[in-house]
C-alpha positions as CSV (number, residue, x, y, z in Angstrom):
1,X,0.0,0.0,0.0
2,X,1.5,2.9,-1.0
3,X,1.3,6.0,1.0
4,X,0.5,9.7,-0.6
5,X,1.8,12.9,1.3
6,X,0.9,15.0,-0.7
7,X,3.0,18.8,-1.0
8,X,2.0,22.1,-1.8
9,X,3.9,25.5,-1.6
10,X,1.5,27.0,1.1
11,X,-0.3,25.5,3.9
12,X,-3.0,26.0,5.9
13,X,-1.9,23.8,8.7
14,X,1.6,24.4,10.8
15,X,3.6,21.8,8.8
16,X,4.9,18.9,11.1
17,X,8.1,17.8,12.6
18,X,9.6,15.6,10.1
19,X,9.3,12.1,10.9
20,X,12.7,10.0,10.6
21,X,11.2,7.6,7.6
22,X,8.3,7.7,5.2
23,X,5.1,6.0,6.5
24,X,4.1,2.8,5.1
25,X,1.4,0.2,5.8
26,X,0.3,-3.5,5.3
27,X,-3.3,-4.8,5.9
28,X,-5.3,-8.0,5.6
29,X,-6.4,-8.6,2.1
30,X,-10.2,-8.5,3.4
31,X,-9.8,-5.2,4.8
32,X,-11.2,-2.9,1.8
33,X,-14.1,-5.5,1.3
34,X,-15.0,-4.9,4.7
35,X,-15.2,-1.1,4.4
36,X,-17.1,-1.4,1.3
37,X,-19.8,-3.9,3.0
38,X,-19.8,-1.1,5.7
39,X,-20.2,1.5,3.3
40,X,-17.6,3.6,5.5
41,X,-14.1,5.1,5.1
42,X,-11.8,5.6,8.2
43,X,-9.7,9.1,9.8
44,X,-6.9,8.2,12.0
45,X,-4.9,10.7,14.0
46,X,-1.1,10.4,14.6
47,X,0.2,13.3,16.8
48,X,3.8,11.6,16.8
49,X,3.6,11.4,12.9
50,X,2.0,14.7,12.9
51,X,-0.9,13.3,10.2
52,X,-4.3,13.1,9.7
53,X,-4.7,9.7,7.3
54,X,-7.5,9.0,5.7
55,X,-8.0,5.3,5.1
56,X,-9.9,3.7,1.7
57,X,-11.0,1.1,0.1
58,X,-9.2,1.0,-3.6
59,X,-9.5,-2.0,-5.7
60,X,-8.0,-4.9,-3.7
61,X,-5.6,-2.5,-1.4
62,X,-6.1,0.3,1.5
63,X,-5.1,3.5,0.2
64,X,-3.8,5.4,3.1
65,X,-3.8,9.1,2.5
66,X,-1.4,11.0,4.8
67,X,-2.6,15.1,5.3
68,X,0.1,17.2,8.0
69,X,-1.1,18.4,10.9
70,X,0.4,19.8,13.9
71,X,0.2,16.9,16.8
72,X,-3.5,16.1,15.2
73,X,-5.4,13.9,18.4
74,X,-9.5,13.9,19.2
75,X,-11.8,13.7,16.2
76,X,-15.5,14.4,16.1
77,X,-18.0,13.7,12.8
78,X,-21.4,14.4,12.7
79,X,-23.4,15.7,9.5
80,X,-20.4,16.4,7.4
81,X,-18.6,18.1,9.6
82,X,-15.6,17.3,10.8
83,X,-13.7,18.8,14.5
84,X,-10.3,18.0,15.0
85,X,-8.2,18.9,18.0
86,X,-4.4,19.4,16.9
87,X,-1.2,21.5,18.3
88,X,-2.6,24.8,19.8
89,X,-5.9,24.8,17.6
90,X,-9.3,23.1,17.1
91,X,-10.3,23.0,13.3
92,X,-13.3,22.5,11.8
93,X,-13.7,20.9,8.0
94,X,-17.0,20.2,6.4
95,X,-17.9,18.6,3.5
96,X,-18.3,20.9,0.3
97,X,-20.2,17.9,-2.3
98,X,-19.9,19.8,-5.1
99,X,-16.2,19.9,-5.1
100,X,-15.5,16.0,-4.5
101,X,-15.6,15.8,-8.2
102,X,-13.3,18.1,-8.7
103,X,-10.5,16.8,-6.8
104,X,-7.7,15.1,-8.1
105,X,-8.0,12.5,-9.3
106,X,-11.3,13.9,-11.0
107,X,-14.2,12.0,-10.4
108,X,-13.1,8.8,-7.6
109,X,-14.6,11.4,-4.9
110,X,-17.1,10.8,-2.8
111,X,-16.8,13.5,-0.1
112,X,-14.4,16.8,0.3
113,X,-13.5,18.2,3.4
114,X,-12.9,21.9,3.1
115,X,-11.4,24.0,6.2
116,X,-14.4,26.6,7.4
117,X,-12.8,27.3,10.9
118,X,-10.0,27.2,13.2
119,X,-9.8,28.5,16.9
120,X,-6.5,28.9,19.1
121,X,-7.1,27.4,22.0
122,X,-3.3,27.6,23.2
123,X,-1.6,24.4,24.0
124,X,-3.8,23.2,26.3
125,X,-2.9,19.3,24.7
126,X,-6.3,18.6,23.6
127,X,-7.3,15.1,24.1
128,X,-10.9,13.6,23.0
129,X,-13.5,16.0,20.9
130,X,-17.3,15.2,21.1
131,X,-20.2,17.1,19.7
132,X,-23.2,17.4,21.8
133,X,-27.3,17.4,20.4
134,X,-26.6,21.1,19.6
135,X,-23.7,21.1,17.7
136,X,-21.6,22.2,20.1
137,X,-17.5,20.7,20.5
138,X,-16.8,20.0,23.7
139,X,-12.9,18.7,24.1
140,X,-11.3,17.4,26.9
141,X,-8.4,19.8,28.2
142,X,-5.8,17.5,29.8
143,X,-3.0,20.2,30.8
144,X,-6.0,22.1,32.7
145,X,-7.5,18.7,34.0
146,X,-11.3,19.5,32.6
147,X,-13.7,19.8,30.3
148,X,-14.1,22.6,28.0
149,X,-16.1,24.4,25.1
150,X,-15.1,27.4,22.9
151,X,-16.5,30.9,22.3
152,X,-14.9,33.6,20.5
153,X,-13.2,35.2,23.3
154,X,-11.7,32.8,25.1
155,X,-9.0,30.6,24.4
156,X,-11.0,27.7,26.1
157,X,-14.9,28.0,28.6
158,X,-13.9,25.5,31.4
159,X,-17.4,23.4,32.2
160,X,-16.8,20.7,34.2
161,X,-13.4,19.0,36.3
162,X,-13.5,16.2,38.7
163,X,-14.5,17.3,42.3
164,X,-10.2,16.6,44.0
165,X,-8.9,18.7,41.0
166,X,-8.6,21.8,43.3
167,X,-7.7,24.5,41.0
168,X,-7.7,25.4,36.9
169,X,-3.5,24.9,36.5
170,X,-1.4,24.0,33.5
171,X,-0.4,21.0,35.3
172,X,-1.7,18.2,33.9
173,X,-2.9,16.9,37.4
174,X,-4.7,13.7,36.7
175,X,-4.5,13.5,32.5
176,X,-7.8,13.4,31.6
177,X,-8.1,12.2,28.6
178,X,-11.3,10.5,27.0
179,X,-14.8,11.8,26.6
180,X,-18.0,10.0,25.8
181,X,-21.4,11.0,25.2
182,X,-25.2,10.2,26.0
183,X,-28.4,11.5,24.7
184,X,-26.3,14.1,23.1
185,X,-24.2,15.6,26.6
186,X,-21.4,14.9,28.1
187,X,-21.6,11.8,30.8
188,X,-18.8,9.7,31.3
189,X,-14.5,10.4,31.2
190,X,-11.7,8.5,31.7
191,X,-8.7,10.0,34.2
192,X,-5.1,8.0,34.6
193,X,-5.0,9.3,38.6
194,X,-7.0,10.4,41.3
195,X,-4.2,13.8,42.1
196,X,-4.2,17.1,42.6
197,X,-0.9,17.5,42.0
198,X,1.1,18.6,39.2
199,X,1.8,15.1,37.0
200,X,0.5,13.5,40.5
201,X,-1.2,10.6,38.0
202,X,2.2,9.2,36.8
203,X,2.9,7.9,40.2
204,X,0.6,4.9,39.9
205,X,-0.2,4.9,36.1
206,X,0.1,1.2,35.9
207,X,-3.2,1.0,37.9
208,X,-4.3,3.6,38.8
209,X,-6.7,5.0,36.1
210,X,-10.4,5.7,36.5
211,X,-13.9,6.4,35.0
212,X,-16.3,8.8,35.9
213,X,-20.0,9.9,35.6
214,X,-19.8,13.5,34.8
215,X,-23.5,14.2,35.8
216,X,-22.9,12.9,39.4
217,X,-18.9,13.8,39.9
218,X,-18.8,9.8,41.3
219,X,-16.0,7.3,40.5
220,X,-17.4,4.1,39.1
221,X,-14.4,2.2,38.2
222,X,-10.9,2.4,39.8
223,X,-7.6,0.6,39.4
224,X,-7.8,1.1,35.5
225,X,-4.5,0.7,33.4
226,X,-4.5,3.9,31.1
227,X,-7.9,3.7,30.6
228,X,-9.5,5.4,26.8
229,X,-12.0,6.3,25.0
230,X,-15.1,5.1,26.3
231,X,-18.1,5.0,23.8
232,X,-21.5,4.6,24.5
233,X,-23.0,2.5,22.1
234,X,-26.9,0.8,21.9
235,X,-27.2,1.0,26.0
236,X,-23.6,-0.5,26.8
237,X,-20.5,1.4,27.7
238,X,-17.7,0.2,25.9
239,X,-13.9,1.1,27.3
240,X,-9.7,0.3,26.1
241,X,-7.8,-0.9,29.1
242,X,-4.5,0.5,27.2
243,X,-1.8,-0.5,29.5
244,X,-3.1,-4.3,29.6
245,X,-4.0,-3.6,25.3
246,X,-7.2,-4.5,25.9
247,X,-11.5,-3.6,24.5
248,X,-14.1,-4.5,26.7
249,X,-17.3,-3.5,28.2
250,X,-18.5,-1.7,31.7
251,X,-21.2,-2.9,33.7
252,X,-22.5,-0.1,35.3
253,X,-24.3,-1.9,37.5
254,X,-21.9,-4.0,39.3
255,X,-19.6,-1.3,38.6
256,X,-17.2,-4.2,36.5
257,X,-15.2,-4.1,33.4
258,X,-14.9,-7.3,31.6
259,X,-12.6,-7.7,28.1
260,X,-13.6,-9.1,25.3
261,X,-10.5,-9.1,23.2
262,X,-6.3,-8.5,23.8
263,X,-4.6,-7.2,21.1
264,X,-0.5,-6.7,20.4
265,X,-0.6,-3.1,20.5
266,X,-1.4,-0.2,23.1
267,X,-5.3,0.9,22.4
268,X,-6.2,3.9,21.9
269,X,-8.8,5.2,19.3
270,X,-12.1,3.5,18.5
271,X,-15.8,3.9,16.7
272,X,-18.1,1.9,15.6
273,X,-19.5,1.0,12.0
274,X,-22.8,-1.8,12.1
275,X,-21.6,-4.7,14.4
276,X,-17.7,-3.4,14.0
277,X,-15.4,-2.2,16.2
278,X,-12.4,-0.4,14.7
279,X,-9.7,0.4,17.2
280,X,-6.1,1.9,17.6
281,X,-3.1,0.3,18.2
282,X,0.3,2.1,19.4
283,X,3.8,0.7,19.7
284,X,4.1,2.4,22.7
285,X,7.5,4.3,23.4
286,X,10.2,2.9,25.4
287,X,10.3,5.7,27.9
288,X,9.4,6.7,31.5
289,X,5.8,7.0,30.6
290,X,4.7,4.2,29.2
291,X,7.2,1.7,31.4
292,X,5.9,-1.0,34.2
293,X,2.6,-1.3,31.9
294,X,1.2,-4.9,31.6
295,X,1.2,-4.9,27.7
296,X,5.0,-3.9,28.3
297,X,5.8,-6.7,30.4
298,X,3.3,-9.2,28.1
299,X,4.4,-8.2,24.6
300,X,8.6,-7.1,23.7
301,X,7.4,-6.0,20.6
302,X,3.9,-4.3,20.0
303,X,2.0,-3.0,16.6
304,X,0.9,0.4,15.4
305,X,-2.4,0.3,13.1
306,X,-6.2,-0.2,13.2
307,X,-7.9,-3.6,14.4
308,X,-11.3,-4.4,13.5
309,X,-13.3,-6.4,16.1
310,X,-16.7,-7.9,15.8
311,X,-18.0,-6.4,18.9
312,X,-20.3,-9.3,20.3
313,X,-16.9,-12.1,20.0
314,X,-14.2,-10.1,20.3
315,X,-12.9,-11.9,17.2
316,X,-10.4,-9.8,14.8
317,X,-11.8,-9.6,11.4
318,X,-9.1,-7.3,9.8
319,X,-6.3,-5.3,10.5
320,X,-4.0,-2.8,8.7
321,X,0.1,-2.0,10.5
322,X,2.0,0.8,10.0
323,X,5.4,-0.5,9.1
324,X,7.2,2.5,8.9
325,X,6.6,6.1,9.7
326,X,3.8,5.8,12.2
327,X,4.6,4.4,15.7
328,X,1.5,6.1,17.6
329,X,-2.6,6.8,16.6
330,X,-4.4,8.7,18.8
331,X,-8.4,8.5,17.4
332,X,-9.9,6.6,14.9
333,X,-13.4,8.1,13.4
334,X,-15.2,6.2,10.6
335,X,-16.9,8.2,7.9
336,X,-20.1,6.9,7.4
337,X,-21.7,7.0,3.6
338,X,-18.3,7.7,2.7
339,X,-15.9,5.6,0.8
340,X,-13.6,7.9,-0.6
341,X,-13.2,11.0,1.0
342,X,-10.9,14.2,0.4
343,X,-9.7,16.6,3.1
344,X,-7.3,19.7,1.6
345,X,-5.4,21.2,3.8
346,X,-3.8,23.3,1.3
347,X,-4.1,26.6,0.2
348,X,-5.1,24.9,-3.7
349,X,-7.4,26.4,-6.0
350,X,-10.1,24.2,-5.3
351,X,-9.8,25.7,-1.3
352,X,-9.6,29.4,-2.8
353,X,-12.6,29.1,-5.2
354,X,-15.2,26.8,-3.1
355,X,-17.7,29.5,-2.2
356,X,-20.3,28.2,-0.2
357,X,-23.5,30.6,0.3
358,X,-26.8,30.3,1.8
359,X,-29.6,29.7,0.1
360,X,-31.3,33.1,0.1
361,X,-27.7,34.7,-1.2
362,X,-27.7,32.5,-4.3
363,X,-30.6,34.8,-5.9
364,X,-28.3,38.4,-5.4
365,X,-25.4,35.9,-7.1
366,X,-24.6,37.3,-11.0
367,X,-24.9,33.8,-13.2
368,X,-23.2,31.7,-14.1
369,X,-21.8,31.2,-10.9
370,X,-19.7,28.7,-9.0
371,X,-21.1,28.9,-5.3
372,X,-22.3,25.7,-4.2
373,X,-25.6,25.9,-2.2
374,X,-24.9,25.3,1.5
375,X,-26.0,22.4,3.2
376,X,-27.9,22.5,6.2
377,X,-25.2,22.5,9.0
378,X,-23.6,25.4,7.0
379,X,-26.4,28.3,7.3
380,X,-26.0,30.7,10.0
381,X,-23.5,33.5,11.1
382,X,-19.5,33.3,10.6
383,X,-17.6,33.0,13.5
């Protein structure tokens, strides 16, 4: 599979540090069948990469296709729009229709993702992104230990931090880190520490992670190893043990958390197409942070990549490595009604001449004209 990073003279994005060799991939050969039976294309974050890749059914192969970002981490996709928390900034892409065709190659695309909007937030290491029934990003701020929103004249709106978090302080007290949502708010997050102190959560990271119900500030699980990304999904919370490289399910009710696959890599990173789990996988660096983990001591050698996992037998139906390039993914969104999407993160013609209007503007436009009508989720003021 042959990756595409793709150059242009000017970007939009900060371009990334350069990684120390070019990324590459292998997959299973049923891999692109399965996202066609799903009718869905994959996004995958790598902050140590610095890319966004979007993954693709083509032919009989993947074709990975590597955009830059600065430190790109939490996703969110809902209606053609696309949030993505990366370096010191939260950007928001949408999908334009009427240019798909347009991109190069002319006529594969099924989706375009234009940039409409990007807010400083100061590096505040953004972790997981969610959008709630009204639209709204909320984003887990893990160097301020809470939960946050944006408006226009703030770098961040603090809404919510566990009850022993004293204090709002860059100090990364307990790394808060995943996010998931019910009924369309904000319900349940994952910690690695119950601190108050600055980096207190390294302390006891092997063990000492948590979850929490963000409408009742209560612990309902404790002795977690890196705990991530929990997702509610048809009544059941799901959650990734990382340390032990493990998927599983919560009981809320007896308060448990039972496995139902182990896989060779450190999760991180997952959504859900029909009965389909698709999840991260990181090598996970040989440094202070990530040592005295289970999945350390279990595995020598650990994978980087995307796994996906029938969700009711925990068997692995497909899986793509990174080989070279890529040793970390942060999130992984699938793309629904998508199998070949675009993102440009250059400053290209197509980005300079896409001029999307609403509705009652396109009778004042002189004819012919290239603004494309705006769909539904774009109407409404400019930031």
């Amino acid at each position: 599979m042959a990756a595409r990073p793709d150059a242009a003279p000017t970007q939009l994005v900060p371009p990334p540090a350069e990684t120390v060799e070019p990324p590459r991939a292998v997959h299973t050969s049923n891999f692109p069948d399965l996202l066609r039976q799903l009718n869905v294309s994959l996004v995958v974050t790598t902050y140590q990469a610095g890319k966004v890749v979007l993954i693709r059914a083509e032919g009989d192969h993947l074709n990975a296709h590597f955009r830059p970002f600065e430190r790109p981490m939490g996703m969110a996709y809902d209606k053609g729009r696309l949030v993505i928390g990366a370096g010191m900034q939260v950007w928001e892409f949408f999908d334009v229709p009427a240019v798909a065709p347009k991109a190069e190659p002319v006529g594969r695309h099924d989706a375009c993702f234009l940039p409409r909007r990007c807010h400083f937030t100061g590096d505040v290491d953004v972790h997981e992104i969610a959008l709630d029934a009204a639209g709204e990003a909320w984003f887990v701020n893990t160097r301020f230990s809470c939960l946050c929103t944006l408006d226009l004249h703030s770098s961040f709106v603090p809404r919510w931090r566990p009850p022993f978090v004293s204090a709002l302080a860059a100090e990364d007290r307990c790394h808060l880190n995943g996010l998931a949502m019910v009924g369309g708010r904000p319900r349940y997050v994952t910690a690695l520490g119950q601190t108050d102190a600055a980096g207190g959560w390294r302390a006891n990271k092997a063990a000492g992670g948590l979850l929490m119900d963000v409408t009742t500030d209560e612990v309902l699980l404790r002795g977690l190893s890196m705990p991530h990304s929990p997702r509610w999904r048809d009544g059941t919370l799901w959650l990734q043990e990382s340390g032990d490289g493990s998927v599983g399910r919560v009981d809320l009710d007896a308060r448990s958390y039972t496995k139902i696959c182990q896989l060779p890599g450190f999760t991180r990173g997952m959504d859900f197409a029909g009965p389909v789990a698709f999840v991260g996988l990181s090598q996970v660096r040989e440094s202070a942070t990530f040592s005295g983990l289970p999945i350390t001591r279990r595995l020598s050698e650990r994978v980087c990549g995307v796994y996906a996992v029938h969700v009711d037998t925990g068997e692995v139906l497909a899986f793509l490595h990174f080989t070279g390039g890529v040793q970390e993914v942060f999130a992984v969104q699938v793309l629904p009604d998508t199998t070949y999407p675009e993102m440009l993160v250059e400053s290209t013609d197509l980005v300079r001449h896409a001029y999307v209007l609403p509705d009652a503007a396109l009778a004042d436009v002189a004819r012919p004209c290239p603004a494309v009508p705006a769909e539904p989720w774009a109407d409404g003021p400019s930031p």
